[in-house]
C-alpha positions in Angstrom: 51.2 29.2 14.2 49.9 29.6 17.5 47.3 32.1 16.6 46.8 30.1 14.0 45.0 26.9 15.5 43.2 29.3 18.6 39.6 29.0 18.5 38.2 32.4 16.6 34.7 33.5 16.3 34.3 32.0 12.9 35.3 28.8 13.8 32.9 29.2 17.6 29.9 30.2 14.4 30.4 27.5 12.9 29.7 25.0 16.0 26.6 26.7 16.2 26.0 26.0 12.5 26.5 22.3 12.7 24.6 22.1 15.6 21.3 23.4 14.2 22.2 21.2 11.2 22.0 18.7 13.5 18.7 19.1 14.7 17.3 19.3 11.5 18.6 16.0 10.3 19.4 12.5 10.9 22.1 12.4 8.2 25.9 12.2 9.4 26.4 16.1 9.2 28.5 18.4 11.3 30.2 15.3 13.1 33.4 17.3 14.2 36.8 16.5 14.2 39.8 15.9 16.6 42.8 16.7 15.2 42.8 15.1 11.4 40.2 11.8 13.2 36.3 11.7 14.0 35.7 12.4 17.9 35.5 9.1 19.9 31.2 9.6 20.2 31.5 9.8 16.3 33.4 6.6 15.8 31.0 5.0 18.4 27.6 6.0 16.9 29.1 4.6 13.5 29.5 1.7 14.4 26.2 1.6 16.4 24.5 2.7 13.1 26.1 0.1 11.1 25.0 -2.6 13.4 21.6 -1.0 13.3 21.3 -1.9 9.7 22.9 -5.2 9.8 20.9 -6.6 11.9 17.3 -5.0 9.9 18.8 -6.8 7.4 19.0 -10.1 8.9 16.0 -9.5 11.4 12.9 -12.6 11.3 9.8 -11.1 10.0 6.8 -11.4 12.4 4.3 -12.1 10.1 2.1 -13.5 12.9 2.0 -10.6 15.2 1.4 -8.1 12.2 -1.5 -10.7 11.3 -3.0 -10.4 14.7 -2.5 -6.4 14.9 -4.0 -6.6 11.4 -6.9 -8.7 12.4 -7.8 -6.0 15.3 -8.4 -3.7 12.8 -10.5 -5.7 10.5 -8.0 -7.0 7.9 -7.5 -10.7 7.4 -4.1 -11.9 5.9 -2.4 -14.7 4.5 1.1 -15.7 4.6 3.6 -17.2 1.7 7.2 -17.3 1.0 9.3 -15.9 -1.9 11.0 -18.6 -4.3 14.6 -17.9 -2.1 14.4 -20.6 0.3 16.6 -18.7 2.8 17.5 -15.5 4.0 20.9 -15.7 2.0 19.9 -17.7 -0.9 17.5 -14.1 -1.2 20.3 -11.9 -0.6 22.3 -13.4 -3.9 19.3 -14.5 -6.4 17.1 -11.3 -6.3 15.3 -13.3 -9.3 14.0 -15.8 -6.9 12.6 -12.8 -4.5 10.7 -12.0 -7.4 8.0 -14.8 -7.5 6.0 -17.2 -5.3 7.2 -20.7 -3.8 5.2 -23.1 -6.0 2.8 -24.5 -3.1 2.1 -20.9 -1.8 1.2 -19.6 -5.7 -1.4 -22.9 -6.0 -2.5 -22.0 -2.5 -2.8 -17.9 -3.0 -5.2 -18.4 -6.6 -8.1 -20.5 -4.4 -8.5 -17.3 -2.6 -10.4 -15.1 -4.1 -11.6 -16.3 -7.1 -14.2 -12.7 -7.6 -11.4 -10.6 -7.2 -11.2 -7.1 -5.2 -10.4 -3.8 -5.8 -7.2 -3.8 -4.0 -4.5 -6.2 -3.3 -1.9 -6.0 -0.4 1.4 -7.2 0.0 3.2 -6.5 2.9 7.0 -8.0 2.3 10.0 -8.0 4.3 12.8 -6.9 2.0 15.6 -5.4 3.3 14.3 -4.5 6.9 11.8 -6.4 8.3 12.3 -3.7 11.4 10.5 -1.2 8.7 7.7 -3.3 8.4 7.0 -4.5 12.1 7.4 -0.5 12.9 5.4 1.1 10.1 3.5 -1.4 8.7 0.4 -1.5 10.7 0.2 2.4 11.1 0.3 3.3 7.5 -2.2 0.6 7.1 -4.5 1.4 10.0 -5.2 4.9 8.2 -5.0 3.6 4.5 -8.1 1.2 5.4 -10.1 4.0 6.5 -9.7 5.7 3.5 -10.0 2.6 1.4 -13.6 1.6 3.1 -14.7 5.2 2.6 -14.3 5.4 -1.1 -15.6 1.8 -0.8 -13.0 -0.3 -2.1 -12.8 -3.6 -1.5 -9.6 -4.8 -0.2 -8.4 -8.6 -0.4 -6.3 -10.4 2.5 -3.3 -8.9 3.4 -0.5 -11.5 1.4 2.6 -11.5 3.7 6.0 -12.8 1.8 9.2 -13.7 3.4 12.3 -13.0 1.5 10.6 -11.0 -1.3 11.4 -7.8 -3.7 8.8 -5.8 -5.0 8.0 -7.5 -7.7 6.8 -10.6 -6.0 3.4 -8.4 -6.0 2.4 -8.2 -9.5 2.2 -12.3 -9.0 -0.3 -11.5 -6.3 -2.2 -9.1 -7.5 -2.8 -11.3 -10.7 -3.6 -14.2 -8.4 -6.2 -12.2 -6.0 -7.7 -10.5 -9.2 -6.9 -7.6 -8.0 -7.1 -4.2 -9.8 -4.1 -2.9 -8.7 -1.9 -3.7 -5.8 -0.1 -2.1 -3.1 3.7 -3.6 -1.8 4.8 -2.7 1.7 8.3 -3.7 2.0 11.2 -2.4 4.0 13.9 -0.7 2.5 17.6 -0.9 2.0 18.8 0.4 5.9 21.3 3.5 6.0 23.3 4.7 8.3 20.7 7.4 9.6 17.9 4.8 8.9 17.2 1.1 8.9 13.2 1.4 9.8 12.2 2.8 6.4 9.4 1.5 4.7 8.6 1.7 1.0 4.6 1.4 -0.8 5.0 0.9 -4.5 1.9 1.1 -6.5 1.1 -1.0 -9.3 -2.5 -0.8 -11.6 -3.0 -4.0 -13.2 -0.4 -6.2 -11.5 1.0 -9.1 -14.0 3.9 -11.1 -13.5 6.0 -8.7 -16.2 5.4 -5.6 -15.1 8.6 -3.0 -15.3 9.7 -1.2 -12.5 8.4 2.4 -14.6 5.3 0.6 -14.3 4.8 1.4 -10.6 4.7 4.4 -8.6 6.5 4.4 -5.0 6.8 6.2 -1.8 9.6 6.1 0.3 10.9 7.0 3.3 8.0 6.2 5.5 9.1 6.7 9.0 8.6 8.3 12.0 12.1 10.3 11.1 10.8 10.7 7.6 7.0 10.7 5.9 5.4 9.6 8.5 2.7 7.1 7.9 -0.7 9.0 8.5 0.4 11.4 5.5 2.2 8.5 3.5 -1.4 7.0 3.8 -2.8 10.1 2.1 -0.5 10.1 -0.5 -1.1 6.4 -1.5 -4.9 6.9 -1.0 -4.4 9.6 -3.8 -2.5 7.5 -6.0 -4.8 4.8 -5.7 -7.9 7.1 -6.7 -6.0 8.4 -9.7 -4.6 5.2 -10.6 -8.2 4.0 -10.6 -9.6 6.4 -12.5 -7.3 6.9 -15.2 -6.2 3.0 -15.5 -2.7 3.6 -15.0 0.6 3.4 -12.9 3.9 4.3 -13.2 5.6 7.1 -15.3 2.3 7.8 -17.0 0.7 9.1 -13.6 2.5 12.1 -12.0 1.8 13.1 -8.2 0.2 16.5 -8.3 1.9 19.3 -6.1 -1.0 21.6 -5.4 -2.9 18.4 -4.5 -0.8 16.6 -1.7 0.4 20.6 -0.7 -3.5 21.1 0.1 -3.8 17.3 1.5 -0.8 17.4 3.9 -1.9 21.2 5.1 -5.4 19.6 5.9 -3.7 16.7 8.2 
């Protein structure tokens, strides 16, 4: 039995193994084991992970200090709040995260009665630590893009306490031809700073969620935002030019391949 439990080379290999895993990843892989329990520093960064997300969950969103980083680069932005008049009122009735507080709907349709090209959202969702982290980043290198093709680009809408769909509402109030959504994800246990861009053409309140196109992930641990801003720049284009989102338009391979190898 003895012999049994020793260490042997295969179990020395397989260390190593986990380790390099490890490295690789932020997911919770190769963690170990102490008899038939986690190691202590397992347990630990669990729980330190858990609290992580917890707290993105529950976290105020800025939306004054992203309008002020926004304004430094040329953006001006608005901001409104979901139907959900709190944090947990949102949490329970995702329908009200959905659409516009009355006063901020009246207020959002005197703003640009000529309409624009794009619409932005930027939204809280599930981790307003993935949009005060990412936001202005991805942004920052989208607008470049944007200003080349020459696009015009409406004022950044932000939303308190609002899903994804809470965009199709504010593209069809800007009169926008198709509008962008930054919101923060659901956090994980190896995440809670992801952000999410989903892509709609011809935002009405309606729209289905195969209606939209979406890139996740976007993180310095993940996409990070320069290259997500290449891939929504390319979406946008196609989206554009073929009058569609959604199912209907497929990210090409060979294109984003040859776009990420030029970054």
């Amino acid at each position: 039995m003895a012999k049994d439990l020793a260490m042997t080379d295969a179990a020395r290999v397989s260390r190593e193994t986990n380790t390099a895993l490890t490295a690789l990843t932020d997911a919770r892989v190769g963690l170990g084991r102490v008899g038939a329990s986690m190691p202590t520093a397992e347990v630990l960064k669990f729980a330190y992970a858990h609290a992580r997300a917890r707290d993105a969950v529950h976290a105020d969103f800025d939306a004054d200090a992203l309008g002020a980083a926004l304004a430094a680069i040329g953006l001006e932005s608005v901001s409104a709040r979901s139907a959900a008049p709190d944090r947990m009122t949102y949490l329970r009735r995702p329908d009200l995260g959905r659409r516009l507080a009355d006063a901020d709907r009246v207020r959002l349709d005197a703003l640009q009665a000529e309409g624009v090209d794009i619409g932005i959202v930027v939204a809280d969702g599930l981790s307003a630590t993935a949009v005060h982290v990412n936001a202005v980043p991805f942004l920052a290198a989208l607008l470049q893009m944007l200003r080349s093709a020459g696009l015009t680009v409406g004022p950044v809408a932000f939303v308190q306490n609002a899903r994804v769909a809470v965009g199709d509402e504010i593209g069809a109030l800007l009169r926008a031809r198709l509008v962008l959504v930054l919101i923060g994800e659901r956090p994980g246990l190896s995440s809670a700073d992801s952000l999410g861009v989903y892509l709609t053409h011809g935002p009405v309140p309606g729209r289905s969620d195969a209606e939209r196109n979406c890139i996740s992930n976007i993180r310095e641990g993940g996409l990070v935002p320069p290259l997500a801003a290449r891939k929504a720049m390319w979406l946008v284009s196609e989206s554009l030019r073929r009058q569609l989102s959604g199912v209907a338009l497929k990210e090409e391979e060979a294109t984003l391949i040859g776009t990420a190898a030029d970054g």
